[in-house]
C-alpha positions, 0 to 999 in steps of 0.5 A, a space after each residue: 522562177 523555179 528550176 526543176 531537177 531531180 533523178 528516177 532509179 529502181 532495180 532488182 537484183 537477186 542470186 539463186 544457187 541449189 544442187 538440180 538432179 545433175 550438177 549445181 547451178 548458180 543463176 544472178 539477175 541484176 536489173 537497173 535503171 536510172 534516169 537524170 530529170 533535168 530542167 526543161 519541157 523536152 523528152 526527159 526533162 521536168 518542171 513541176 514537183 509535188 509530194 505528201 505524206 498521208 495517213 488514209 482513214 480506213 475506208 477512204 480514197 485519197 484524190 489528188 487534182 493533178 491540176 490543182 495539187 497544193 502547193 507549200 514548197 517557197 512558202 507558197 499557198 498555191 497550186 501545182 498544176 500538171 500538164 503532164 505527169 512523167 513519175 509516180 511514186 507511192 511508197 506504202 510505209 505500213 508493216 502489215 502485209 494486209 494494209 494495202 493500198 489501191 492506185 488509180 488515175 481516173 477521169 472526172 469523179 471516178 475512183 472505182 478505176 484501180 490498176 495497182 495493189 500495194 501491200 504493206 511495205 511495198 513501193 510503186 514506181 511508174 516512171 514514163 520520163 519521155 513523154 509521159 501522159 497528158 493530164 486534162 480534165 478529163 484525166 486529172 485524178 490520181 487515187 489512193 484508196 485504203 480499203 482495209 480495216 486500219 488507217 494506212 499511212 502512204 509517202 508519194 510524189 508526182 513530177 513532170 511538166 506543169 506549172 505553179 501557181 501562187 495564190 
């Protein structure tokens, strides 16, 4: 048996100063978050972990079954298989602006569905360690597509509740 943990962070932080027509104006904005996943199936906590690096060809989607994620952590040639995804983390690591990648989460064999574009050199977060969202079948799949000219090389990790399975 295995034993989950791991943590969430993301932040924003910034500092304009100028001279406006009257006067000068200093504005700081700090923005964090931070969340400590413990072991377990109650709001917050996690079970299951998955996590590849990939170089997407142009053109091409990579899927990933959230009820059949392989696995080779411990060795294992199984699966990970998610009941309920509680983070998301996809890192493009291209320098190019233009090499963007398209994420989506679908039902069935759709991989049209996209709510985020990352460009190169960007990160998404989505974090929902609470409840998180069901994963069944008919809402099983997280897509990366690489609609650009070039293969995009792409780091992205999954958590939440679920379990492993050795085959």
């Amino acid at each position: 048996m295995s034993t989950f943990s791991g943590s969430i962070s993301a932040a924003l932080s910034f500092a304009i100063s100028g001279s406006p027509t009257i006067g000068t104006e200093t504005k700081s904005v700090s923005l964090s978050s931070s969340r400590t996943v413990s072991n377990g199936t109650t709001a917050g906590a996690g079970q299951v972990g998955w996590a590849d690096l990939v170089a997407i060809p142009a053109g091409q989607t990579y899927v990933v079954d959230l009820t059949a994620a392989g696995e080779n952590a411990f060795n294992l040639a199984g699966k990970v298989v998610f009941s309920t995804v509680r983070g998301v983390y996809i890192e493009n690591q291209e320098t190019t602006a233009a090499n963007n990648v398209l994420i989506g989460i679908a039902g069935g064999t759709d991989v049209g569905g996209y709510a985020v574009n990352v460009e190169g050199g960007g990160t998404f977060l989505w974090a929902a360690p609470l409840a998180g969202r069901p994963i069944n079948s008919a809402n099983r799949y997280l897509t990366v597509s690489n609609p650009g000219a070039s293969s995009v090389a792409i780091a992205i990790g999954v958590y939440g509740l679920g379990t492993i399975e050795d085959t």
